[in-house]
C-alpha positions, -999 to +999 in steps of 0.1 A: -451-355-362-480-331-357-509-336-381-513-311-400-538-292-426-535-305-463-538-265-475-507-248-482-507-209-473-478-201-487-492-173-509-519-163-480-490-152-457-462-146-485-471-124-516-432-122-526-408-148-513-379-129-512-396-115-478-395-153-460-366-135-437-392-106-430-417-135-422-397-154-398-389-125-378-431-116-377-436-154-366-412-155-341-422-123-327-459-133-329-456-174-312-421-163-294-412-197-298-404-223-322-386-254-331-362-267-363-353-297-380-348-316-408-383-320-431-374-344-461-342-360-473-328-331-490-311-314-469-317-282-481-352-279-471-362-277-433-393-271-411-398-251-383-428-257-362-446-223-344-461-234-312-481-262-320-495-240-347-477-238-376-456-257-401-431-237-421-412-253-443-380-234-458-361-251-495-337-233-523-355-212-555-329-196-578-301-201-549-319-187-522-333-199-493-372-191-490-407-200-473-423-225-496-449-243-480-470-230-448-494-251-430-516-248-397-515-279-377-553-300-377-565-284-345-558-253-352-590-229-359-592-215-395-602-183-383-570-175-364-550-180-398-569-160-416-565-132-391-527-145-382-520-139-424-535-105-425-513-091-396-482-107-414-495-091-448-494-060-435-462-062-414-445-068-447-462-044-466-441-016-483-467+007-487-467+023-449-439+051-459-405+055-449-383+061-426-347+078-423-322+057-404-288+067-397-251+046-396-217+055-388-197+038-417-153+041-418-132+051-448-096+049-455-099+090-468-118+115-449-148+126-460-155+160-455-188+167-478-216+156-487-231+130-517-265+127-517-282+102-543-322+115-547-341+106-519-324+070-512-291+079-492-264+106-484-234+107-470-220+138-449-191+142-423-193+134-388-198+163-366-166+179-352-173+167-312-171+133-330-135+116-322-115+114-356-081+103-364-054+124-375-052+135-412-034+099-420-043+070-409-050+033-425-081+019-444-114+021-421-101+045-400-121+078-409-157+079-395-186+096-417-219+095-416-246+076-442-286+085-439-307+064-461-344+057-461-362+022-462-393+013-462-418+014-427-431-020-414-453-024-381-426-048-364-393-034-352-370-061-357-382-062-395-375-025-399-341-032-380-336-062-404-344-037-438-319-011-426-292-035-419-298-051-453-299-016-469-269-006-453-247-033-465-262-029-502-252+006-499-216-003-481-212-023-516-227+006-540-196+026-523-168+000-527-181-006-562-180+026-580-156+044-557-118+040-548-105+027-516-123+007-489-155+018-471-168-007-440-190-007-410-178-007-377-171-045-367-170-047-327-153-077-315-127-085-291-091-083-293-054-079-273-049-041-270-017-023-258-027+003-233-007+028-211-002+015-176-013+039-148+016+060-149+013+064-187+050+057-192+049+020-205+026-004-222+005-030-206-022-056-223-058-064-218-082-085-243-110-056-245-135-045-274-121-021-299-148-003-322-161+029-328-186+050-299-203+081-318-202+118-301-224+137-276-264+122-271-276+157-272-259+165-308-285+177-337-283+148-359-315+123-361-335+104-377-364+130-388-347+132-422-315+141-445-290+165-425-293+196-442-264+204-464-267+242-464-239+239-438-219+215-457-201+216-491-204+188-520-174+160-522-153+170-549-159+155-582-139+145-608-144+137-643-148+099-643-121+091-670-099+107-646-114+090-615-109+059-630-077+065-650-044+051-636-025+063-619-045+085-603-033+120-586-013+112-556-033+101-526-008+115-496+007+147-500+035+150-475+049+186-470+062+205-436+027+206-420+035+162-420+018+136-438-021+138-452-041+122-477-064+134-500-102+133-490-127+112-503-140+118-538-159+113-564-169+106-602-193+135-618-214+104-626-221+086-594-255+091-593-257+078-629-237+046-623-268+042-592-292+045-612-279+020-640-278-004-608-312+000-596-325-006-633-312-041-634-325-070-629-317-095-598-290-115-613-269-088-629-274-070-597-261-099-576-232-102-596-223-064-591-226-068-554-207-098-556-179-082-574-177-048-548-179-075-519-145-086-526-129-058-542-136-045-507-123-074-492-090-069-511-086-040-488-095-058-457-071-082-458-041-064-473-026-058-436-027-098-437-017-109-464-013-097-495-015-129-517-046-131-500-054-091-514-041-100-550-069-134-548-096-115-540-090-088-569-092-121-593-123-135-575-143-099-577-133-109-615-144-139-615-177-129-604-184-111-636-175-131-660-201-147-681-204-183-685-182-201-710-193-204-748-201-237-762-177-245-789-194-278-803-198-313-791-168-339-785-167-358-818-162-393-797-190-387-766-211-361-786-210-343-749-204-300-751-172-285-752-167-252-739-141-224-737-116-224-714-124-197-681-091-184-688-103-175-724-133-164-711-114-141-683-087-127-715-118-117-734-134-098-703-103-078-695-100-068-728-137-054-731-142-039-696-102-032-685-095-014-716-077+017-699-051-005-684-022-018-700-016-050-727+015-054-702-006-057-668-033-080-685-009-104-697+007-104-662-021-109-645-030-145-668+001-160-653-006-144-616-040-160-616-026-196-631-002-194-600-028-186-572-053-213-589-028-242-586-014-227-552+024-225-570+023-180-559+030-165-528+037-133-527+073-131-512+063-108-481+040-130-471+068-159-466+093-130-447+074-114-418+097-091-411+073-059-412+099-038-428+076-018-450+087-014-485+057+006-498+072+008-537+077-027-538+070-049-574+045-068-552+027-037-538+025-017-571+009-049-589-015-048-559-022-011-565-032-015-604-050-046-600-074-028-576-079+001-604-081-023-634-107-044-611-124-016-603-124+001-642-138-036-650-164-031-627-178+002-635-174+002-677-192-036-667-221-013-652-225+005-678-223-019-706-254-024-691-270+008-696-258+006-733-278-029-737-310-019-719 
């Protein structure tokens, strides 16, 4: 092993921790090289050494994975840290403005105007030389547009790292307070049926499906918000009927064929943000948590929809607090606590209020069945692919997702209430 320096410069190179991503991505860029492996018996802490240079060593704080210890190896001149730490100060400062940055994110409803939450992100409708699907289509299938600003760094891969972090925070904010599924576009590779040459049957090939935006030359960049002079608001609702069940029908089908109801929203969206971005990590965590697989329930509905119907009890799960202590065992003197399923009764009927006695009680003895594996949902076992939308199965589905997601929001703002 290299020798190294005895002084750690952790706190030299790292004011806040929760930037040691944003730091390895400055090192790398600055050496262009490094190695990894294993730096003490736990496992969970490993070292990665910078050219001959520098020592990093990486360990868990608070469930996270972070830069702990920093160290130049023995030959190494002092002077060139001191300068090296400087340049990585700055590349992670936050203090060099912002910058607007663009993505093309997928809903299951169209969304054809604009939400725009103060100065932090807005969403808008893709311009109409943009391909689109017809008026209905399945979940991730209509493309819209999200701006949102982060802050400026010196290096481009961290400013590519903070919008790709901010994106998928924002991706969550959606799923969270709003109905149905919102997503980015996933490029990967899969069997597609294409027309054959003479366009009259099918043929195969294993090709890339995702999502290509419109013309170059169109008038949307990434100088600032795209003016919504030319566009109207998203319709709002009042939130007791956003979140109410059942909600207004989603598809209207009449003699023009089959369309569903754009995207909209609660008259207090932006209030629900800004109860998120006042607190604190942990409660944040378990918010994003929670809209993670709520969205996931979506996701994997076309697979399976025992699969759906676990997810909506995991985004649950995530919110629940930890179990009371109800004494000490009277023969080991070691604490008792309450039972999760307690725990998860007491939740529902604090934060899922709006839905019925009925579906709560159901849903105690749907969660004991996924948990000791004794549930599948029947269409799962009969792959038959006859759809039978009105099914006991699919309408359980269908409330579970609004009571998960009334839990979620009256959860947010219980918060709001306490602060």
């Amino acid at each position: 092993m290299p020798r190294i320096k005895s002084s750690n410069l952790v706190h030299q190179f790292l004011p806040d921790k929760l930037q040691s991503e944003e730091l390895s991505l400055f090192l790398f860029k600055y050496f262009g090289e490094s190695s990894s492996r294993s730096a003490y018996p736990d496992k969970s802490a490993n070292e990665i050494i910078y050219s001959d240079q520098l020592r990093v060593i990486w360990g868990q704080e608070n469930k996270q994975r972070v830069i702990q210890e920093i160290y130049p190896l023995e030959e190494v001149d002092d002077s060139l840290m001191t300068t090296l730490a400087s340049q990585a100060r700055k590349a992670l400062s936050t203090n060099q403005g912002t910058v607007i940055s663009r993505f093309v994110l997928f809903a299951d409803k169209a969304v054809n105007g604009y939400f725009r939450f103060s100065d932090d992100f807005q969403i808008s409708p893709i311009p109409d030389d943009w391909n689109d699907q017809e008026d209905y289509a399945g979940p991730g299938s209509r493309p819209f547009i999200l701006q949102f600003s982060t802050q400026k760094s010196t290096i481009n891969e961290i400013n590519s790292h903070r919008q790709l972090k901010r994106v998928n925070e924002i991706i969550l904010h959606l799923n969270g307070l709003l109905s149905g599924c919102f997503s980015k576009n996933n490029i990967q590779k899969n069997w597609i049926l294409i027309p054959t040459e003479n366009n009259e049957d099918l043929g195969s090939k294993y090709l890339y499906h995702g999502y290509m935006a419109g013309s170059e030359n169109r008038p949307y960049d990434s100088k600032g918000f795209i003016s919504p002079e030319s566009l109207n608001p998203i319709e709002q609702m009042s939130a007791d009927s956003y979140y109410a069940y059942p909600r207004e029908p989603q598809v209207i089908a009449d003699r023009s064929g089959i369309r569903r109801i754009p995207t909209q929203v609660p008259r207090d969206l932006a209030r629900s943000l800004e109860i998120y971005h006042s607190m604190n990590a942990r409660a944040k965590k378990k918010f994003l948590s929670a809209a993670h697989w709520k969205k996931s329930s979506y996701q994997t509905s076309s697979i399976s929809q025992t699969l759906s119907i676990f997810c909506l009890f995991v985004a649950i799960d995530s919110l629940l607090p930890n179990a009371r202590q109800k004494g000490n065992c009277e023969e080991c003197n070691r604490p008792l606590q309450e039972g999760q399923t307690k725990v998860f009764a007491e939740f529902l009927e604090k934060y899922a209020y709006q839905s019925s006695s009925k579906l709560r009680k159901e849903l105690y003895k749907i969660r004991s069945g996924l948990a000791h594996g004794s549930l599948l949902v029947a269409q799962d076992l009969n792959e038959t692919h006859v759809v039978q939308p009105d099914s006991k199965t699919s309408a359980t589905l269908r409330e579970m997702r609004v009571l998960v997601h009334q839990s979620l929001v009256n959860w947010l703002r219980d918060h709001e209430r306490n602060d």
